[in-house]
Each structure stands twice: as C-alpha cells, then as structure tokens.
C-alpha positions in Angstrom: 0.0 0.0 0.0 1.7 3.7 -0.9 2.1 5.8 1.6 -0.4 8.5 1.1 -3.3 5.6 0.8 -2.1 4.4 4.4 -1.6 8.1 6.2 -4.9 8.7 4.5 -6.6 5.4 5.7 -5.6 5.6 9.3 -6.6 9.6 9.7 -10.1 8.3 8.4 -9.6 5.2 10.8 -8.3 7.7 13.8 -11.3 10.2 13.1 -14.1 7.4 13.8 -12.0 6.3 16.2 -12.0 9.8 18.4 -15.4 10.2 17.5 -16.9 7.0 18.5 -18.4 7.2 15.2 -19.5 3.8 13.0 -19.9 5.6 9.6 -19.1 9.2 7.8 -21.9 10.8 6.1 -21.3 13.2 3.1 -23.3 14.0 0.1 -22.6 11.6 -3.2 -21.8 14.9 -5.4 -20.3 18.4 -4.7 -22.3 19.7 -7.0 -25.7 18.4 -8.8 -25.6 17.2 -12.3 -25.9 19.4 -15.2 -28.5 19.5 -17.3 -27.7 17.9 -21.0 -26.2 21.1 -22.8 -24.9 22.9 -19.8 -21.5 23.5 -20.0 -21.4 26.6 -17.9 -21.9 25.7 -14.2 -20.0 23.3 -12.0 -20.5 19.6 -12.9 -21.3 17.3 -10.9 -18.7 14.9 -9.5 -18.8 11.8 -7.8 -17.2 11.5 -4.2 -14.3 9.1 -4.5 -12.4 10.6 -1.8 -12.8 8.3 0.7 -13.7 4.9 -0.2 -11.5 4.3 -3.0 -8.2 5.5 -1.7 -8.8 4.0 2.1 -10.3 0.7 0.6 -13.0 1.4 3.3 -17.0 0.0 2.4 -19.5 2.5 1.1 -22.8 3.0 -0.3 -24.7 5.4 -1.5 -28.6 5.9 -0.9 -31.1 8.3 -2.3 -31.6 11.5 -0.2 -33.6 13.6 -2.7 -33.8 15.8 -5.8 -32.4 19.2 -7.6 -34.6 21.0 -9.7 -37.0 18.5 -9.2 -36.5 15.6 -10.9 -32.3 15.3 -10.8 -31.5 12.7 -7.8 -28.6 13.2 -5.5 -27.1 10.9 -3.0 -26.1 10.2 0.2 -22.7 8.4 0.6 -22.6 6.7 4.2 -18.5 5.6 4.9 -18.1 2.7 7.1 -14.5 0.9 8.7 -13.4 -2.1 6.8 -15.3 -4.6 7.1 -18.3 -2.7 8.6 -20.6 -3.8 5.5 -23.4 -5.2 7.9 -23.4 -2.1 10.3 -23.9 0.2 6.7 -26.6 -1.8 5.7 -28.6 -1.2 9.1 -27.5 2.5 8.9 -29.0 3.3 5.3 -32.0 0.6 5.2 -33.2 2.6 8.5 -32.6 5.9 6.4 -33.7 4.7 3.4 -37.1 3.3 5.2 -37.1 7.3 7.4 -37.0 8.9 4.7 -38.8 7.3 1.5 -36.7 9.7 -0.7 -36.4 7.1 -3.7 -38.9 7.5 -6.4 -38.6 4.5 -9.4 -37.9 6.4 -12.6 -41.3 7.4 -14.4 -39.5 5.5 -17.7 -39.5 2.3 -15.9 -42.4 -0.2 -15.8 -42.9 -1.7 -12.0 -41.7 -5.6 -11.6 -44.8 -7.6 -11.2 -46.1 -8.9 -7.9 -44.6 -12.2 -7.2 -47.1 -14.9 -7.2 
C-alpha cells in the first residue's frame, strides 16, 4: 500500500476512532448534475475521496432531488469490514425517509405470485 493511501486510511480510521463514530456521512456529489447542454456551471462529481483511496465500504442511498426531478445521493463511509453495520444504517434511512422514487421511464416488476 503507498504511503499517502495508508496516512490517509488511518486519519479516516483515527477520526471514527475519536469520535466513536460507526460511519461518515457526506453527500454523493459536490455539486448536482448538469443539465444535457450545460456547460457553464460546475459539474457534478462523484465523491471518491474516501472509499477508493482507504479501501473502506461505502454505499450510496437516495436522499432527494435538484430541480426536481435530478436525484442526488447520500454516501454513508463505514470501517473495513463494517458492511453489515452500513446496511442497518441506510436501510433505517432509506425506510425514514422514503426519498427514492422509481424512474417514471420504468415499468414496476410484477407482484410475485
């Protein structure tokens, strides 16, 4: 492992630790997607931050919608190996909040017999 991936892995690591904290919670994108033609304001960008360079589990949930009808994400961090403890954390947000909405292009799967 390089040395920047480890000083940045056990910073992450020692901020949880200090913190008492299971997961970090940031937004998916620093800015919202732009709209097809837009080439003036700030495009959106993914958060690969933290995940990628620490090797740490994390998944991304719904949280709502720009200019109502753009989705944007919630990226919840976890320590290695926490993938249980994330999927408690954002299944109890996902089930708070209801902030997914199937796309209005896609037919509903039918009802299991």
């Amino acid at each position: 492992m390089a040395q920047n991936t480890q000083q940045m892995r056990e910073a992450v690591q020692k901020v949880m630790d200090d913190n008492t904290l299971d997961a970090l919670v940031y937004p998916t994108w620093a800015f919202p997607p732009r709209m097809i033609g837009d080439l003036n304001t700030p495009h959106g960008n993914n958060s690969p931050r933290l995940s990628p360079p620490t090797g740490f589990p994390a998944i991304t949930v719904p949280m709502g919608f720009v200019r109502d009808s753009l989705p944007v994400g919630l990226q919840v961090l976890g320590r290695a190996w926490s993938e249980p403890t994330l999927i408690k954390i954002v299944y109890a947000y996902e089930q708070a909040t209801r902030h997914r909405r199937p796309p209005a292009s896609t037919p509903p799967l039918p009802a299991r017999p």
